[in-house]
C-alpha positions as CSV (number, residue, x, y, z in Angstrom):
1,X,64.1,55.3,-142.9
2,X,66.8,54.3,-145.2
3,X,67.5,51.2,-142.9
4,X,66.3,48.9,-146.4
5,X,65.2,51.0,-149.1
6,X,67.1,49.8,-152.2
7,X,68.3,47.0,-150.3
8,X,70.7,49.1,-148.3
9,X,70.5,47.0,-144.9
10,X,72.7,44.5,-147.1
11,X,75.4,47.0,-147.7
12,X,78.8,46.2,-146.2
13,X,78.9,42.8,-147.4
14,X,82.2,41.1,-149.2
15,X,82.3,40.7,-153.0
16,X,80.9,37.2,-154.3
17,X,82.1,36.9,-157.7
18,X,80.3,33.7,-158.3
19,X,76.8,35.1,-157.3
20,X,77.7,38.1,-159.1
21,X,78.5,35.8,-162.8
22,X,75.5,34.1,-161.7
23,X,72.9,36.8,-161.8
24,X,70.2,37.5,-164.6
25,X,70.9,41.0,-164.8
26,X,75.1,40.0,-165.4
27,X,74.2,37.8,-167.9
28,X,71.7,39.8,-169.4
29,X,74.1,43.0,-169.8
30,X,77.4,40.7,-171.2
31,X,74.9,39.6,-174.0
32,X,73.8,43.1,-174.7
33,X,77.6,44.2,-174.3
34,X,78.4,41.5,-176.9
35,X,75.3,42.3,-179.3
36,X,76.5,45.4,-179.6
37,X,79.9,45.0,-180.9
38,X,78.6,42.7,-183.3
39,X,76.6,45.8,-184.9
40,X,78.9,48.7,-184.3
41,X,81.9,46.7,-185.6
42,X,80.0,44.7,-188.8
43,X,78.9,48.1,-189.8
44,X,82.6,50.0,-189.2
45,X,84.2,47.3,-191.1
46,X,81.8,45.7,-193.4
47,X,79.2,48.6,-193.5
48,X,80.3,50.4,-196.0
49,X,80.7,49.9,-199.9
50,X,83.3,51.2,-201.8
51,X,82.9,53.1,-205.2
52,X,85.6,52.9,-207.5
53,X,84.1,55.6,-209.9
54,X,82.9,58.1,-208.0
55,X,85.9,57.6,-205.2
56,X,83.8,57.2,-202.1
57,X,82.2,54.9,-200.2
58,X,78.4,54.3,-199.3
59,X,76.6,52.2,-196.6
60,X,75.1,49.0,-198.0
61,X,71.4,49.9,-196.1
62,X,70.3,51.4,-199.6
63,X,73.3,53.4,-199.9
64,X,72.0,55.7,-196.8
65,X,75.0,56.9,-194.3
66,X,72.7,57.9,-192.0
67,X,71.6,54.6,-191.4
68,X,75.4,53.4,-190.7
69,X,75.5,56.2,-188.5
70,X,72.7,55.4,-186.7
71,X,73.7,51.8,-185.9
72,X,77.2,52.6,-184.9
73,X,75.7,55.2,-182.7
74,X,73.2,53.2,-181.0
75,X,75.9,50.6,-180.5
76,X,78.9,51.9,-179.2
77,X,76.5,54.0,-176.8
78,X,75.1,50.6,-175.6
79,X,78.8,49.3,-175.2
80,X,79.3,51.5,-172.8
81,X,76.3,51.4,-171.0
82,X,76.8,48.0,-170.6
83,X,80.4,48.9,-169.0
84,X,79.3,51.3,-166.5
85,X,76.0,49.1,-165.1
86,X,78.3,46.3,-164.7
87,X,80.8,48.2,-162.8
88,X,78.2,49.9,-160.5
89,X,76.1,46.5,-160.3
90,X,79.6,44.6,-159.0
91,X,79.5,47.8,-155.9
92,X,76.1,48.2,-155.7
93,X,75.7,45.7,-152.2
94,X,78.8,47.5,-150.9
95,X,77.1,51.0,-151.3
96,X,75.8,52.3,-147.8
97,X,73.8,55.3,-148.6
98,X,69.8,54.8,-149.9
99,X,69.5,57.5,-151.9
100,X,72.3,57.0,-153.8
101,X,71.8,53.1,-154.7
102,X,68.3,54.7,-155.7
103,X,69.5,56.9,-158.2
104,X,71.5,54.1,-159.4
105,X,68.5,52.2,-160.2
106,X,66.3,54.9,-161.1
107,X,69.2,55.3,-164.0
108,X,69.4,51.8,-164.9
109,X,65.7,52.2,-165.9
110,X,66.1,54.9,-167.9
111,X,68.7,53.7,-169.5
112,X,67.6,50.7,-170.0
113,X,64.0,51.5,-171.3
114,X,65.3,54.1,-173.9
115,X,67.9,51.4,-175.4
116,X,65.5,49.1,-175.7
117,X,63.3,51.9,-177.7
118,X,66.2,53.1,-179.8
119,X,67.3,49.2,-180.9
120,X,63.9,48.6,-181.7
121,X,64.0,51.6,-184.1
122,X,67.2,50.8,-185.5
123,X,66.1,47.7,-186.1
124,X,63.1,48.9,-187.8
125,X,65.8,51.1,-190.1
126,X,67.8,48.5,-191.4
127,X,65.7,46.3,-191.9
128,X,62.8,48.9,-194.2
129,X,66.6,50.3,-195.9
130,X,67.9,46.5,-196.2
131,X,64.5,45.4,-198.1
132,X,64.9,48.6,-200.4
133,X,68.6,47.7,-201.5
134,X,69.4,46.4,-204.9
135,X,72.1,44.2,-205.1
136,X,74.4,44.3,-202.1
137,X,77.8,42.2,-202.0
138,X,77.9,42.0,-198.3
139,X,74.6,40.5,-197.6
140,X,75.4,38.6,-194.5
141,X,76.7,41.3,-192.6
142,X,73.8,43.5,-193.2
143,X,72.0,40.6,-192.2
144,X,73.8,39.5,-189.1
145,X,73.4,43.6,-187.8
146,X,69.8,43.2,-188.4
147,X,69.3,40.1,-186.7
148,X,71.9,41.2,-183.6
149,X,69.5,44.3,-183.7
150,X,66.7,42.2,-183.0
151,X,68.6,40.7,-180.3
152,X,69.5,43.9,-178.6
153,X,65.5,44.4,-178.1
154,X,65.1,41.4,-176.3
155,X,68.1,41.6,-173.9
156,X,67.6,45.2,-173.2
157,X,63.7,44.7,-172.9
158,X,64.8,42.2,-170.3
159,X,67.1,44.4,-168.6
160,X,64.2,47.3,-168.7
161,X,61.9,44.3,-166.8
162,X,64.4,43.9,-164.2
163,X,65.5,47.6,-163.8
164,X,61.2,48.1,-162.7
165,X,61.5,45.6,-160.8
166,X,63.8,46.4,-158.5
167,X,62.4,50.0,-158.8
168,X,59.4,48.5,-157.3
169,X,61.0,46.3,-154.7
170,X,62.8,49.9,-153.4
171,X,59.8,51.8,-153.2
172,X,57.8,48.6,-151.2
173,X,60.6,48.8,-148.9
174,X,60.9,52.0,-148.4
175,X,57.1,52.3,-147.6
176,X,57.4,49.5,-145.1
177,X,60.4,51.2,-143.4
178,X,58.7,54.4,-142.7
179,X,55.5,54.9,-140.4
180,X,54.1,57.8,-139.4
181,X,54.3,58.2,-135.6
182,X,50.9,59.7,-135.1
183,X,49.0,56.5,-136.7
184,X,51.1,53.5,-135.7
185,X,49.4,51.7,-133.4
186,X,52.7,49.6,-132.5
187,X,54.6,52.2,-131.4
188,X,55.9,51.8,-128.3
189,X,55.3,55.9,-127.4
190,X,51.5,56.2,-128.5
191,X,50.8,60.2,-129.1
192,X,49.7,61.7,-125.9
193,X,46.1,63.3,-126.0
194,X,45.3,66.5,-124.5
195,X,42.2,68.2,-123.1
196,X,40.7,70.9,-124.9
197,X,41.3,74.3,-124.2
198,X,37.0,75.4,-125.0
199,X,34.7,76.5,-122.9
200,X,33.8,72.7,-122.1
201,X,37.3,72.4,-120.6
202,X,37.6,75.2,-118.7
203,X,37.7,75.1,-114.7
204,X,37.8,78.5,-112.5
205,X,40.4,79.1,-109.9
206,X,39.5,78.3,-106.5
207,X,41.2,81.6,-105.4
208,X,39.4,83.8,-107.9
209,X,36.4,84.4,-105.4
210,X,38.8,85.2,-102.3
211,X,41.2,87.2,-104.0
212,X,41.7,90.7,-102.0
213,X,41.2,93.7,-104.6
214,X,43.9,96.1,-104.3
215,X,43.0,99.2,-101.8
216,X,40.1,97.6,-99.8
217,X,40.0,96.6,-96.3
218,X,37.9,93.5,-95.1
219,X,37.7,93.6,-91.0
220,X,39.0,90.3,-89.9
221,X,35.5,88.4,-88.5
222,X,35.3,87.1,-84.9
């Protein structure tokens, strides 16, 4: 039963780096990967305005931290993500046991689908906080994190796409791999079918009639 679910009748096989570059899902995650330091790091190091009078700084979405905060959040979170899925995607042919390369992909949707929600909110953020904001002196960072934002949806929406898919292909080959006994027609052992035990069934003892009862005597005949 776990002979090919997940893809696990390929485990065992050498690395193939080349294959491995090659693959949608690789390229898909070193673009997110990239994306995201774009945002994280524009906003750490351009983000933030500083105010000479007051002696603090403020983010240049509006002057609203929490929409900083949000964006570095959302993309140092995805940085790592990114990390991790390409680590276990590189040992994922080399992994033997079913269940576990299925909880590997059932995570890789999650993951995937709830990045691609939270960048389309932050995108939605800076850009409502962006169009609010006076006069800002760093204008093309806040625009580049908006637009890399924008980005991020499409790349992770893609990854989300790719994550079902292979959901899907598990669960198809799961289904095929396992077949209930008692309605395959193929199998080689068919079930065995056995006559009912009712009063249709039943046949009396040929000895029933002759059998001696205990403390009589029968003459022997002649």
């Amino acid at each position: 039963m776990q002979g090919s679910a997940y893809g696990a009748s390929l485990a065992g096989g050498a690395f193939d780096a080349e294959s491995f570059l090659k693959q949608p899902q690789t390229i898909l995650r070193c673009l997110s990967w990239l994306f995201s330091i774009v945002v994280f790091a524009t906003v750490t190091g351009e983000g933030y305005i500083n105010d000479v009078a007051h002696g603090a700084s403020h983010c240049m979405f509006n002057d609203n931290d929490s929409a900083c905060s949000f964006a570095v959040a959302i993309g140092i979170l995805a940085f790592l993500g990114c990390v991790v899925f390409l680590i276990l995607d590189a040992y994922f042919p080399q992994i033997s046991n079913a269940k576990d390369r299925k909880y590997i992909v059932i995570g890789d949707l999650i993951f995937t689908g709830a990045w691609t929600l939270l960048w389309f909110i932050c995108f939605c953020v800076l850009s409502n906080q962006w169009a609010k904001t006076g006069v800002s002196i760093r204008g093309d960072a806040a625009r580049a994190v908006i637009t890399f934002s924008f980005f991020s949806i499409l790349t992770w929406g893609l990854l989300f796409y790719f994550a079902y898919g292979r959901y899907r292909q598990g669960l198809s080959d799961f289904n095929q791999e396992y077949n209930d006994p008692a309605h395959d027609s193929s199998s080689a052992y068919p079930p065995t079918s056995y006559p009912s035990s009712g009063p249709a069934g039943y046949q009396q003892s040929p000895f029933s009639n002759t059998q001696e009862q205990p403390g009589e005597y029968q003459p022997p005949s002649y």
